[in-house]
C-alpha positions as CSV (number, residue, x, y, z in Angstrom):
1,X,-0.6,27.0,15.1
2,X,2.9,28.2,16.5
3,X,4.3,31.5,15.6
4,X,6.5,29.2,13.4
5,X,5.9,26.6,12.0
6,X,9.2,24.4,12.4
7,X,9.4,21.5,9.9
8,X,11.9,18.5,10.7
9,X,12.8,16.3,7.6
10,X,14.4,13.2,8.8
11,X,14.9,11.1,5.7
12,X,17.2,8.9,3.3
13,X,17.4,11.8,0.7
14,X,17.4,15.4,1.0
15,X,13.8,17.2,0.0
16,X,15.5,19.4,-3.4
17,X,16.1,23.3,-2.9
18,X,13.2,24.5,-5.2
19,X,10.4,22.4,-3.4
20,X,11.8,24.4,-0.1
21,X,11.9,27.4,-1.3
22,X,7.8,26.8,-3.0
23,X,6.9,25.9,0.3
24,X,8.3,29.5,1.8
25,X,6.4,31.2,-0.8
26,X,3.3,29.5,0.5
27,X,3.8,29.5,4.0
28,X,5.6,32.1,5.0
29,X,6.0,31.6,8.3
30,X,7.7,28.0,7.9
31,X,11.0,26.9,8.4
32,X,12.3,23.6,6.9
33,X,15.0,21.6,8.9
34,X,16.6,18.6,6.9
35,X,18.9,15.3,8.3
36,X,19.4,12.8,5.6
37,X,19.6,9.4,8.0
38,X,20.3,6.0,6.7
39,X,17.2,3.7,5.7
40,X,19.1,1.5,8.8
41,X,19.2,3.9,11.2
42,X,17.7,3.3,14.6
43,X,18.3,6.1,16.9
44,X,17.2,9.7,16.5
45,X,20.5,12.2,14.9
46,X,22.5,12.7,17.8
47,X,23.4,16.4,16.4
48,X,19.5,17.2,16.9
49,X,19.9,19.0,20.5
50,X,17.3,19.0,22.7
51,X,16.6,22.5,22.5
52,X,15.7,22.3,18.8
53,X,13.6,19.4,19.5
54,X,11.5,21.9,21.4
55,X,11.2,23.8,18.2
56,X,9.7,20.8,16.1
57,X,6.1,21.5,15.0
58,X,6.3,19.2,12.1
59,X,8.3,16.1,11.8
60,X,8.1,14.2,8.7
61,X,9.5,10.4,9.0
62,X,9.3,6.4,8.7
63,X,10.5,4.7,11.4
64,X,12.6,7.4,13.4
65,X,10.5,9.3,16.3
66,X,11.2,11.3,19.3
67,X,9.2,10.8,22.8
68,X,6.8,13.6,23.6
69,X,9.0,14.9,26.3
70,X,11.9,15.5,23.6
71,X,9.7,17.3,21.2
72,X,6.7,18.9,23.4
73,X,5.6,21.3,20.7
74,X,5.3,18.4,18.0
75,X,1.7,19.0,16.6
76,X,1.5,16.9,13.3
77,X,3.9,13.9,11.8
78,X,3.6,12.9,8.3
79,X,4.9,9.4,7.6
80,X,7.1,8.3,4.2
81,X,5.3,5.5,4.2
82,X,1.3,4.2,3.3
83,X,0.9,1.7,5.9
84,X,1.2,2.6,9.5
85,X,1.0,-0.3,10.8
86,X,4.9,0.6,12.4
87,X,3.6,3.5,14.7
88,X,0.7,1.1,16.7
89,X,1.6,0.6,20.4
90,X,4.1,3.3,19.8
91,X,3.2,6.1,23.2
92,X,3.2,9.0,20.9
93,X,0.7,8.0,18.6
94,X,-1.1,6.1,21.4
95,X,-1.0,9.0,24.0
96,X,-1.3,12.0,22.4
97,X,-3.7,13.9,20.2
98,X,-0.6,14.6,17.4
99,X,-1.8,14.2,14.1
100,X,-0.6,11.1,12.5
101,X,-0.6,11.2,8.4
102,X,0.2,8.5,5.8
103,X,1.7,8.7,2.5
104,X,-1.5,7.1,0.9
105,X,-1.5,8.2,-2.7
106,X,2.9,8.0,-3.6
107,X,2.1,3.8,-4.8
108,X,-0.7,3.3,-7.2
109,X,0.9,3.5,-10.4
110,X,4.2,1.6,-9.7
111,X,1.8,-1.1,-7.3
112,X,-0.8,-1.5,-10.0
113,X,2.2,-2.1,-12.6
114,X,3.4,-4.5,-10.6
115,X,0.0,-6.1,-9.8
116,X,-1.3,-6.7,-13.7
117,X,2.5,-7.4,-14.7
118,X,2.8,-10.3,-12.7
119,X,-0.9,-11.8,-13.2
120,X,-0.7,-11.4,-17.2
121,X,3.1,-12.9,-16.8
122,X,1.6,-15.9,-15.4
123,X,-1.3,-15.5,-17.4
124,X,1.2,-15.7,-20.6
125,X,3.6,-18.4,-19.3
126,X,6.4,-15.6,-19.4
127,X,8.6,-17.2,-16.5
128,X,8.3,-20.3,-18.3
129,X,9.5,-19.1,-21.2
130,X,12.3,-16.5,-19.5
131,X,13.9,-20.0,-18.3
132,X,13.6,-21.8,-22.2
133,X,15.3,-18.4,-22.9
134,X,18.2,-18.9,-20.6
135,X,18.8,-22.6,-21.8
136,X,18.5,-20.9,-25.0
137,X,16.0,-23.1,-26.3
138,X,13.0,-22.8,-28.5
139,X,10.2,-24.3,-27.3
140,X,6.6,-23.5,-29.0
141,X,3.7,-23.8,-27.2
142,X,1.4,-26.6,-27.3
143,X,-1.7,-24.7,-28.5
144,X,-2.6,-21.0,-29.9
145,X,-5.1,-21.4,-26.8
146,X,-2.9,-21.4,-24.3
147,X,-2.7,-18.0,-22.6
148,X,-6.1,-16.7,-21.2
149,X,-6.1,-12.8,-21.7
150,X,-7.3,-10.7,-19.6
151,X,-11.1,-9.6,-21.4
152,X,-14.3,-10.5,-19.6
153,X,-12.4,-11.9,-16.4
154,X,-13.4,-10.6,-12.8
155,X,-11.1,-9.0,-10.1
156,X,-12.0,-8.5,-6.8
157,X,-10.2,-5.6,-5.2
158,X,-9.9,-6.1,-1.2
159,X,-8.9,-3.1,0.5
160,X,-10.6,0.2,-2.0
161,X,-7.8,2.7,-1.4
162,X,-5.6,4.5,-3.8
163,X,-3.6,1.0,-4.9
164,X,-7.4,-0.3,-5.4
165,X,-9.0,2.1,-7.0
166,X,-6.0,2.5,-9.5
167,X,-6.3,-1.5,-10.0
168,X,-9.9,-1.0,-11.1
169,X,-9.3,1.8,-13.8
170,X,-6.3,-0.1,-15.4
171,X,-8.7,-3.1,-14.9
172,X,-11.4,-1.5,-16.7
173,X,-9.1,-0.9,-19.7
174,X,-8.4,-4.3,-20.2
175,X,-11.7,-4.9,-20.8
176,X,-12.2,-6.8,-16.8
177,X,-15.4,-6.6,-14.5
178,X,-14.5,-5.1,-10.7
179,X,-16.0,-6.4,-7.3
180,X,-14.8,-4.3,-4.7
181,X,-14.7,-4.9,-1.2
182,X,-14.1,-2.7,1.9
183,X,-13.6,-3.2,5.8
184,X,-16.4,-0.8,6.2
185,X,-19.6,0.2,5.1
186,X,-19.8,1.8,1.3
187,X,-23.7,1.5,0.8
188,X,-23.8,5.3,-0.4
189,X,-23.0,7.2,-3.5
190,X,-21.1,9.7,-1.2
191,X,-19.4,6.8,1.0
192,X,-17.7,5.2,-1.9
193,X,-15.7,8.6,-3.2
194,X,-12.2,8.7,-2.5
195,X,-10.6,10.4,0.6
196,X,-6.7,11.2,-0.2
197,X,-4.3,11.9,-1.8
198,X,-4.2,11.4,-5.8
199,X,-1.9,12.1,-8.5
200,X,-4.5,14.1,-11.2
201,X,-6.2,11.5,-14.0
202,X,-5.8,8.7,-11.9
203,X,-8.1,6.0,-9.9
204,X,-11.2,6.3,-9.4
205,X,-12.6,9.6,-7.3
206,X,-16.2,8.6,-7.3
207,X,-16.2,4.6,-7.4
208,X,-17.8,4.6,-9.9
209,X,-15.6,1.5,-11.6
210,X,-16.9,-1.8,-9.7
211,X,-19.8,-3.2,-10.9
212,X,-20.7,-4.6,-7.1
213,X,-20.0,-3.4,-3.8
214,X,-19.3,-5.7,-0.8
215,X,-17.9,-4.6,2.7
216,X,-17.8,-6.0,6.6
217,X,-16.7,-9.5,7.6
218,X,-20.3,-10.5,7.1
219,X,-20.2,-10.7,3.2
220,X,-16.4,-11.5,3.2
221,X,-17.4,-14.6,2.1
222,X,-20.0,-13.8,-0.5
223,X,-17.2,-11.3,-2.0
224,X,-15.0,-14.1,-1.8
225,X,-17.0,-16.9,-3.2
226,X,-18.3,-14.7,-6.4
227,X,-16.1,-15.9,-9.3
228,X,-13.5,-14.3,-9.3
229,X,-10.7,-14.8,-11.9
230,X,-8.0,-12.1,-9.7
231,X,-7.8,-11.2,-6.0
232,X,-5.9,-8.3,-5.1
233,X,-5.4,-7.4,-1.7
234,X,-4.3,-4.1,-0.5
235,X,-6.0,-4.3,2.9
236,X,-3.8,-2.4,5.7
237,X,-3.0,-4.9,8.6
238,X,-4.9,-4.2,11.6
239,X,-6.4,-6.8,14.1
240,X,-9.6,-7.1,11.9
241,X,-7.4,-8.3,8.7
242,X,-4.5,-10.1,10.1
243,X,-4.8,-13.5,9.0
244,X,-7.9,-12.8,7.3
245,X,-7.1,-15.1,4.2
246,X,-6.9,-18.7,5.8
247,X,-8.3,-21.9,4.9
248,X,-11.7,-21.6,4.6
249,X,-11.1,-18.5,2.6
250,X,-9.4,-20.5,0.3
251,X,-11.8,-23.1,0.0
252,X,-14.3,-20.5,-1.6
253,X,-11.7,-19.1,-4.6
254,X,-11.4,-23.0,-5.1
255,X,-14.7,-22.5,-6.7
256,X,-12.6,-20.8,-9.8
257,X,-9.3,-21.2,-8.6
258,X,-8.8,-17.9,-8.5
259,X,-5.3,-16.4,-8.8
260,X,-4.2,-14.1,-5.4
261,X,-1.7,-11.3,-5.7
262,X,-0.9,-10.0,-2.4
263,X,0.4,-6.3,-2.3
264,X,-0.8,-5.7,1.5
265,X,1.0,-6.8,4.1
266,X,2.3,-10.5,4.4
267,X,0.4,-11.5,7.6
268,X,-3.1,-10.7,5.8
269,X,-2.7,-14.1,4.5
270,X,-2.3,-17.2,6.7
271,X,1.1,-19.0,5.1
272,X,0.5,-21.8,6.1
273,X,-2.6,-22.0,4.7
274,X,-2.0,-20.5,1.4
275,X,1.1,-23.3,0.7
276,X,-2.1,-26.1,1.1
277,X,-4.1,-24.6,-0.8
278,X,-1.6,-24.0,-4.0
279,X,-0.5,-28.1,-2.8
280,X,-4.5,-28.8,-3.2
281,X,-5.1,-26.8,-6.5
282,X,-7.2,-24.7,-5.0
283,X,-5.8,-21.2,-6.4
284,X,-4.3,-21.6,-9.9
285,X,-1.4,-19.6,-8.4
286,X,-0.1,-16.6,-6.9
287,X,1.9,-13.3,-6.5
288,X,3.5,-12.0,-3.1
289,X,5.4,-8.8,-2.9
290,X,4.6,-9.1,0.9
291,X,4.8,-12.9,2.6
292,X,4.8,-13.6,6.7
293,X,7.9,-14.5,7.6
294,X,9.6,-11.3,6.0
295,X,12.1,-11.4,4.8
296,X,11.2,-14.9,3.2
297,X,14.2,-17.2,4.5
298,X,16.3,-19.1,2.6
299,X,14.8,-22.5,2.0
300,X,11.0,-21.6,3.0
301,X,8.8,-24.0,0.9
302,X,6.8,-20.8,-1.0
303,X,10.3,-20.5,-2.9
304,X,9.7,-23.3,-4.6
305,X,6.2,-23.0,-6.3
306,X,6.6,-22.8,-10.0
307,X,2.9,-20.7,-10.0
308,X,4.0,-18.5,-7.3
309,X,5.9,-15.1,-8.0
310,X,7.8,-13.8,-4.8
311,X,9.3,-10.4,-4.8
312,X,11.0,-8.4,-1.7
313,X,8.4,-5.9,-0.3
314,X,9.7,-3.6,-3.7
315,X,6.3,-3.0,-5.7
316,X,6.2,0.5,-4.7
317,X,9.9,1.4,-5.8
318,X,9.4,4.3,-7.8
319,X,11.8,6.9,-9.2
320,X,8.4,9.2,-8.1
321,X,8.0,8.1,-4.7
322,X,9.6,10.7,-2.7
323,X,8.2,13.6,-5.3
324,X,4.4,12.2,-4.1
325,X,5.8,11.9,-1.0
326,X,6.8,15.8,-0.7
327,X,3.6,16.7,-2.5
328,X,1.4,15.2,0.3
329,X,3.5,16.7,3.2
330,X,3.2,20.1,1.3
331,X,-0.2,19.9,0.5
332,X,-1.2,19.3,4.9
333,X,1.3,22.0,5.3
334,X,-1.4,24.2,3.5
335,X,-4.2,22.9,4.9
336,X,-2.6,23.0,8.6
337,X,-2.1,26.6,7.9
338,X,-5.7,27.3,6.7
339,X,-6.6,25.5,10.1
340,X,-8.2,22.6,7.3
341,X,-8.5,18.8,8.1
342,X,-5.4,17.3,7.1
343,X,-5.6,14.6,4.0
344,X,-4.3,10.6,5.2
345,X,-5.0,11.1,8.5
346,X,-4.9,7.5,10.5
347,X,-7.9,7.1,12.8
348,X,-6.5,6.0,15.6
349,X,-9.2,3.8,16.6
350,X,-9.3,1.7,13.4
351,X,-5.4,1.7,13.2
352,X,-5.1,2.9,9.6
């Protein structure tokens, strides 16, 4: 580790004086550089000179990034946000050994809000009855058996992060069975623990929540196919996942026309192929925070599902967000300095 460690802070908000000054106190030897940008910026701050480029051991960042000539010394980048999906192809994450980390761990609570919010609002007819409210009409239903709660259904988790594992306790409470299914192999007790960042009390640290285990494109379709009553997908979007969710896919959660809530990434899901399968019956509906094209246009035929629930990309707003955020980039500040493994880092060669 340099002599320094130089931390650059390019971000929408300005990291608060006491989480600085904590940071000092722990590491010593740090220096913390900050250049609120706008969320629309595209180039780099032009009153960053070159020379205290050279100085940057540490940038933390979304979208903004330097070349490796500009900031030789660079060593270790933490993004703002949990996908990284933004930095593939990019030359210095492809090229170079810098360590690339994720925010994994700032969504789970406001994601998983968002998740069971919008499948028991469906569930309980409330955009239905948010529009009798604007006409400002009364309108009882036709049957005390109308809403299906939420005890004894299933919910298959795909993609057994942080957002997943969070799913699966709140799950849990309500009295639901978990299936959970992973890219990669999770046959071991070991294997299915979690691997970053967590707020305390939350999740699930040792998997121990689903009641099966499914993983690799091989039993995609028995996962699939298994009854399920909720799919939540919080897969990252790699090569493996894009478009992963098509037709046939669809034709399986016919079987119990299961309800999709996509949290991911908008391309996980073939559009094209979800509209015929909501025109067929097939899924008894669905919620997108996430769709492909994104920003939905104006006009696009998914607006105009009554069963579907669109939102823009804003389940994990959070008045916590950049706290967890800050917490994560301190806590690999520590462990850089003990010469630990970082938490969140992206493997390079899966692309998450």
């Amino acid at each position: 580790m340099a002599a320094q460690e130089v931390v650059l802070i390019l971000t929408p908000w300005t990291p608060p004086a006491e989480w600085v000054s904590d940071l000092i106190r722990i590491i010593p030897n740090v220096r913390v550089v900050s250049h609120e940008i706008s969320r629309t910026d595209t180039e780099l701050p032009a009153e960053i000179s070159a020379e205290a480029w050279k100085e940057v051991t540490v940038l933390f960042t979304w979208r903004l990034f330097p070349s490796r000539e500009l900031a030789p010394n660079l060593q270790y980048v933490q993004l703002l946000s949990a996908g990284c999906n933004h930095v593939i192809g990019l030359p210095l994450f492809e090229d170079t050994d810098i360590a690339f980390c994720t925010a994994n761990g700032v969504h789970p609570p406001q994601m998983t809000e968002w998740i069971f919010m919008t499948f028991l609002a469906f569930q309980h007819h409330l955009p239905e009855h948010l529009d009798n409210q604007k006409l400002g009409k009364w309108v009882d239903p036709p049957s005390d058996e109308d809403a299906e709660d939420a005890v004894g259904l299933r919910v298959g988790i795909m993609g057994y992060g942080n957002i997943g594992r969070q799913c699966a306790r709140v799950a849990k409470a309500f009295g639901m069975d978990v299936y959970a299914y992973t890219m990669r192999e999770r046959a071991t007790t070991e294997s299915r623990k979690a691997d970053s960042f967590s707020e305390p009390g939350l999740g699930d640290e040792d998997g121990q929540f689903p009641s099966k285990w499914f993983w690799g494109q091989h039993q995609l379709n028995e996962f699939l196919g298994s009854d399920l009553d909720l799919l939540i997908i919080t897969l990252p979007l790699t090569k493996e996942t894009r478009g992963i969710i098509a037709r046939d896919q669809f034709k399986l959660l016919g079987k119990k026309k299961t309800y999709v809530s996509n949290v991911a990434r908008g391309a996980v899901i073939n559009t094209d192929d979800l509209m015929a399968a909501l025109d067929e019956g097939l899924i008894r509906g669905a919620a997108l925070d996430v769709t492909d094209p994104e920003p939905l246009p104006e006009g696009h035929k998914l607006w105009g599902y009554k069963n579907v629930i669109v939102t823009p990309h804003c389940s994990g707003n959070s008045t916590h967000y950049n706290e967890r955020a800050l917490k994560i980039l301190a806590t690999n500040l520590e462990r850089r300095a003990l010469g630990r493994e970082y938490i969140n880092r992206v493997n390079k060669s899966l692309g998450y």
